[in-house]
C-alpha positions as CSV (number, residue, x, y, z in Angstrom):
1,X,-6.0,8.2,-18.5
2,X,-2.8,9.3,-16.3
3,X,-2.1,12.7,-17.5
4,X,-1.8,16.0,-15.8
5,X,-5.7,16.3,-15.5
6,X,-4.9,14.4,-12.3
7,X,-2.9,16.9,-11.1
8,X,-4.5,20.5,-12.8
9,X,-7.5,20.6,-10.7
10,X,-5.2,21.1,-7.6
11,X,-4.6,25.1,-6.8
12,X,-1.8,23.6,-3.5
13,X,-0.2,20.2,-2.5
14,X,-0.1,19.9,1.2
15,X,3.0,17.0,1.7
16,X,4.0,15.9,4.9
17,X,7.2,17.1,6.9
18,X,8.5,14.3,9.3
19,X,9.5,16.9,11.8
20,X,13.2,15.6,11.0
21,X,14.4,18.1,8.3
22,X,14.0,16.0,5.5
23,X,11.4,14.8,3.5
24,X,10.9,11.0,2.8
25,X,11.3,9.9,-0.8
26,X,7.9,10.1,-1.5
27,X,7.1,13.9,-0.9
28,X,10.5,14.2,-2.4
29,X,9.5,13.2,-6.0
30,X,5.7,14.8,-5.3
31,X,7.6,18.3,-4.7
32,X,9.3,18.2,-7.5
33,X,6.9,17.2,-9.8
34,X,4.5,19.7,-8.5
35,X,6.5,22.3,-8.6
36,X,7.7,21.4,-12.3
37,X,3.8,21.6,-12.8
38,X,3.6,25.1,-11.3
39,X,1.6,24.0,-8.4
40,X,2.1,25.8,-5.1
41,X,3.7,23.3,-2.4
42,X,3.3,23.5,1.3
43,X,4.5,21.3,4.1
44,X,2.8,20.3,7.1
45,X,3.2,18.2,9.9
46,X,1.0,15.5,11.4
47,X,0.1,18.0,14.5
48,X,-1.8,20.3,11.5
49,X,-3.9,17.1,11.0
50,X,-4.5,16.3,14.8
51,X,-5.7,19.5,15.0
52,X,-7.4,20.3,11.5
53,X,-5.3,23.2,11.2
54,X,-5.2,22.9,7.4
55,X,-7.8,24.2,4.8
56,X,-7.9,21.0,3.5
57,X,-10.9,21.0,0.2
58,X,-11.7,19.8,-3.3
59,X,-9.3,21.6,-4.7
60,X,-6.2,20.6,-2.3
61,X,-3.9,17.3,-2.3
62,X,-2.2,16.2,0.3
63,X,0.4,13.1,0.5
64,X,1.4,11.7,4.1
65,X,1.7,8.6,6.0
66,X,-1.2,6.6,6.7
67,X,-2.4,8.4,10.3
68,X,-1.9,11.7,8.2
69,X,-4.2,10.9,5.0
70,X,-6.5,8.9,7.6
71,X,-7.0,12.4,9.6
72,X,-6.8,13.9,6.4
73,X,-10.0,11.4,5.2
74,X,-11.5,12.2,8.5
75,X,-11.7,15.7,8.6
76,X,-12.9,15.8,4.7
77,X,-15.5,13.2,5.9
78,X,-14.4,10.5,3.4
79,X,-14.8,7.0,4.5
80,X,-11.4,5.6,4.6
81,X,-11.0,2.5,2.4
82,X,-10.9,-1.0,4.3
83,X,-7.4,-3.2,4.3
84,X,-8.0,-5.1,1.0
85,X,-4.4,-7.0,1.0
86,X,-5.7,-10.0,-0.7
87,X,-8.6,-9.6,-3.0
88,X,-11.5,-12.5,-3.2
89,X,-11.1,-12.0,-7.2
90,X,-7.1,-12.4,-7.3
91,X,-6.6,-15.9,-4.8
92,X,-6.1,-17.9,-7.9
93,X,-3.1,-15.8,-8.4
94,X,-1.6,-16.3,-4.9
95,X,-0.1,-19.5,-5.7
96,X,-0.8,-20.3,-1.6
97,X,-2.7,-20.8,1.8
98,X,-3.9,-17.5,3.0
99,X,-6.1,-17.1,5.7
100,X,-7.4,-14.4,8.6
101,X,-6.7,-15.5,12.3
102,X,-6.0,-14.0,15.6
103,X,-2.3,-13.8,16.7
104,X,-3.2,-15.2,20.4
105,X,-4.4,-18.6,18.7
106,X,-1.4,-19.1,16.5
107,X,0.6,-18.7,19.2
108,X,-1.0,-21.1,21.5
109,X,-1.3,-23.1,18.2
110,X,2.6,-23.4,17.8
111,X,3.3,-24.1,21.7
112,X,0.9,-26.8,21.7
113,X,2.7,-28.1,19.1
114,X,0.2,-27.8,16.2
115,X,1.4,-26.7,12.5
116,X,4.5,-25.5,10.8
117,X,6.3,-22.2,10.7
118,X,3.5,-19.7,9.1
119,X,4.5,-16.0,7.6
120,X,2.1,-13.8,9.8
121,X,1.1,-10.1,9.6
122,X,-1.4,-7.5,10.7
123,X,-4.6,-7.6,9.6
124,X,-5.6,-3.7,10.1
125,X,-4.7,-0.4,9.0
126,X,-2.7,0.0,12.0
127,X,0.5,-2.2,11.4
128,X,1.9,-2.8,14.9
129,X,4.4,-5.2,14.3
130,X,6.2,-6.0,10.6
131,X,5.0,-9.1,9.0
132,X,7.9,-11.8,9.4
133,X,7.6,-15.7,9.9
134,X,6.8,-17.2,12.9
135,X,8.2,-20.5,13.9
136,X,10.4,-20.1,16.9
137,X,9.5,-19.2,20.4
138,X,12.2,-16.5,19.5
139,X,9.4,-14.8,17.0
140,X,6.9,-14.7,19.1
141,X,8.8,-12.8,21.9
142,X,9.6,-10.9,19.4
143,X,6.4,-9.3,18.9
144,X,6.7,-8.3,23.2
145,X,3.4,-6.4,24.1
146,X,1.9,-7.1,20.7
147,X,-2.1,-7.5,21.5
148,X,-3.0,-11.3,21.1
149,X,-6.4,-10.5,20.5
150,X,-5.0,-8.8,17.1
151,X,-6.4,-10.0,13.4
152,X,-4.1,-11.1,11.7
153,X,-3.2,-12.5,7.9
154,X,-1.4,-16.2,7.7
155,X,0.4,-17.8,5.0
156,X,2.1,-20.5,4.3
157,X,5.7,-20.6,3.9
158,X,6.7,-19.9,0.2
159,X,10.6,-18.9,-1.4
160,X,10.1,-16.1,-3.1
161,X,13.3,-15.6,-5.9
162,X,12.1,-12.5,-6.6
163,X,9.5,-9.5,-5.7
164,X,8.2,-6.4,-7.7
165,X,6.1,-3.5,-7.2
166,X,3.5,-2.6,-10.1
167,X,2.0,0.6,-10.3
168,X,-1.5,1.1,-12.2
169,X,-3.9,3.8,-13.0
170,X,-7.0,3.0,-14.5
171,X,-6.4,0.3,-16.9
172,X,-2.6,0.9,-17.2
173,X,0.5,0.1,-15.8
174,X,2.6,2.9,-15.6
175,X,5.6,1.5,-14.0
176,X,7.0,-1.7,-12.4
177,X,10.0,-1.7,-9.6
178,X,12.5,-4.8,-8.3
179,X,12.3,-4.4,-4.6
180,X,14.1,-7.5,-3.4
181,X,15.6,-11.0,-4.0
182,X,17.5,-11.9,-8.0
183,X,16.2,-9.1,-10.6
184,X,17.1,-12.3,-13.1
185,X,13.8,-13.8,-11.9
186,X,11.0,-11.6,-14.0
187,X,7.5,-11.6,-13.7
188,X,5.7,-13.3,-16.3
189,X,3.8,-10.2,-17.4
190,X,1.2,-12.5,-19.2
191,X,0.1,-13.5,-15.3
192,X,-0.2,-9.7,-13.7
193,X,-1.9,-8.6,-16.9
194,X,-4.7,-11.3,-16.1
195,X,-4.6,-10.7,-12.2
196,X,-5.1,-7.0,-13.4
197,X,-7.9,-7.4,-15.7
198,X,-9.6,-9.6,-12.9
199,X,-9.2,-7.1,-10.2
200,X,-10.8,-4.6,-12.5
201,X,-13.7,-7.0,-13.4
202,X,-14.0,-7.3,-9.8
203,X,-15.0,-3.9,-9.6
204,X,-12.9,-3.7,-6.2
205,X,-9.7,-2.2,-7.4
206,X,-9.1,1.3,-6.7
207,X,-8.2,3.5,-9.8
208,X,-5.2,3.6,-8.8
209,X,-2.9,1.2,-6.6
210,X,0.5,-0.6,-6.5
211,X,0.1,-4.3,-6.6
212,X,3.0,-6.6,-5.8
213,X,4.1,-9.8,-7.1
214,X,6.9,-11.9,-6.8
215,X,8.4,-15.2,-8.9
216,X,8.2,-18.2,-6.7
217,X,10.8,-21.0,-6.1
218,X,9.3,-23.2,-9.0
219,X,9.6,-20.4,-11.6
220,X,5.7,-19.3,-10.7
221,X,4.4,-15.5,-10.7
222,X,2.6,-15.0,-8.0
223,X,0.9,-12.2,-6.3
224,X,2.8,-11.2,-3.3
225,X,-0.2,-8.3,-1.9
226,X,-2.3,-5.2,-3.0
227,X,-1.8,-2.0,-2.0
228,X,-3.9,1.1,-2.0
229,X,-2.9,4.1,-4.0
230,X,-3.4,7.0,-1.4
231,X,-0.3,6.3,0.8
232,X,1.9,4.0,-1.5
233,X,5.0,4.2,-0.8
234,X,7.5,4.5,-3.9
235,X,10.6,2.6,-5.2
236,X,12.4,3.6,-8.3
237,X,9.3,4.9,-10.6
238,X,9.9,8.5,-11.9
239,X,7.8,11.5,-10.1
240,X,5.6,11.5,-13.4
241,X,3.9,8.7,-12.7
242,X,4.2,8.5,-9.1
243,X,2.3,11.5,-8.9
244,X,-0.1,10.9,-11.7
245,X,-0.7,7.9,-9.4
246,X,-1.5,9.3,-5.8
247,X,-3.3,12.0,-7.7
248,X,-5.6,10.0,-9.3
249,X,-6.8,8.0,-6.7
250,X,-6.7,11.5,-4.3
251,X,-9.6,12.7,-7.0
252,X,-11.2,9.2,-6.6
253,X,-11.4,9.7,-2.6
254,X,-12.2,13.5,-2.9
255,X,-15.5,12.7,-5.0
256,X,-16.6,10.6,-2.0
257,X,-16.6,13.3,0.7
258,X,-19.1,15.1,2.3
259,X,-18.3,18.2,2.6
């Protein structure tokens, strides 16, 4: 259930300080909700991490960017969770062609004058170049010193009308954002509700995540990509939920590790 059980078991919240003087949007609401809470809130940068210099434990949360919760996993010995953008159990509910390749062979691909424009993005945890559509020689020099030996996801080239982030925990949806494109095209709820239930089935989904999907050109709700709950980034859902969110999937990771 998404209550403040999530968040109770938590004696500090260790939230990440950019090193700029302000707090992204994220740590934002996470402060103020656990403060409202009455839970002590430190902030650290990611040079703590580098160098384990927090007393990270059972009974800590932390929020950060993904090399902070990754060092974060790493010094708490917690496997960190593989890249799982595109579920086996929810491809009926992409609507499209998705595949892995390498980014070396779709460019060699597109000079050789093999295909149409594909959308293309990184494959790992590491995102070293935003996912955008490739079908100019201008894109690919885009992407300069990008490795060509990179995995990478493919799609074919869809309109997407509109795009929305759902937030779950456990069985529920606890919040659902417009992000881009017309907010007059709305999901067909009927469709995430099933993609939900089959993610679940799956056994694969975390206990909690965002999940986005999108309406297509044709009028179609279609899932846009997964996300992972421990570094989700946030659009216009309250603090609540958002941090009833992250905590929950925190506990989740925490009863993995080691030490």
């Amino acid at each position: 259930m998404a209550d403040i059980r999530h968040l109770a078991m938590f004696s500090i919240a260790y939230l990440q300080d950019p090193g700029n003087g302000k707090l992204r949007h994220e740590e934002q609401m996470l402060r103020s909700e656990f403060e409202r809470r009455g839970i002590p809130v430190e902030l650290y940068t990611i040079k703590k991490i580098q160098r384990r210099a927090l007393p990270l434990s059972r009974l800590t949360f932390i929020a950060g960017d993904m090399d902070a919760m990754h060092g974060a996993m790493n010094q708490l010995q917690i496997d960190t969770p593989l890249p799982d953008d595109y579920p086996d159990c929810l491809a009926p509910f992409l609507r499209r062609r998705i595949w892995r390749d390498v980014l070396g062979d779709v460019e060699h691909r597109f000079f050789g004058g093999g295909g149409p424009p594909v959308f293309v993005k990184p494959a790992s945890r590491r995102k070293s170049f935003t996912g955008r559509v490739c079908g100019t020689a201008g894109d690919f020099m885009y992407l300069g010193g990008t490795s060509r030996r990179q995995a990478v996801w493919c799609s074919e080239i869809v309109h997407w009308r509109s795009e929305y982030r759902v937030y779950v925990i456990d069985d529920m949806v606890v919040g659902v954002d417009h992000y881009d494109g017309s907010p007059d095209a709305v999901l067909d709820m009927a469709t995430v509700e099933s993609a939900l239930g089959a993610y679940r089935r799956s056994g694969r989904a975390p206990s909690a995540y965002g999940i986005d999907f999108g309406v297509l050109s044709n009028g179609e709700t279609a899932l846009v990509e997964a996300n992972d709950g421990y570094a989700l980034g946030a659009y216009a859902i309250d603090a609540k939920p958002y941090a009833d969110l992250v905590c929950r999937r925190w506990n989740e990771l925490l009863a993995t590790s080691k030490v």
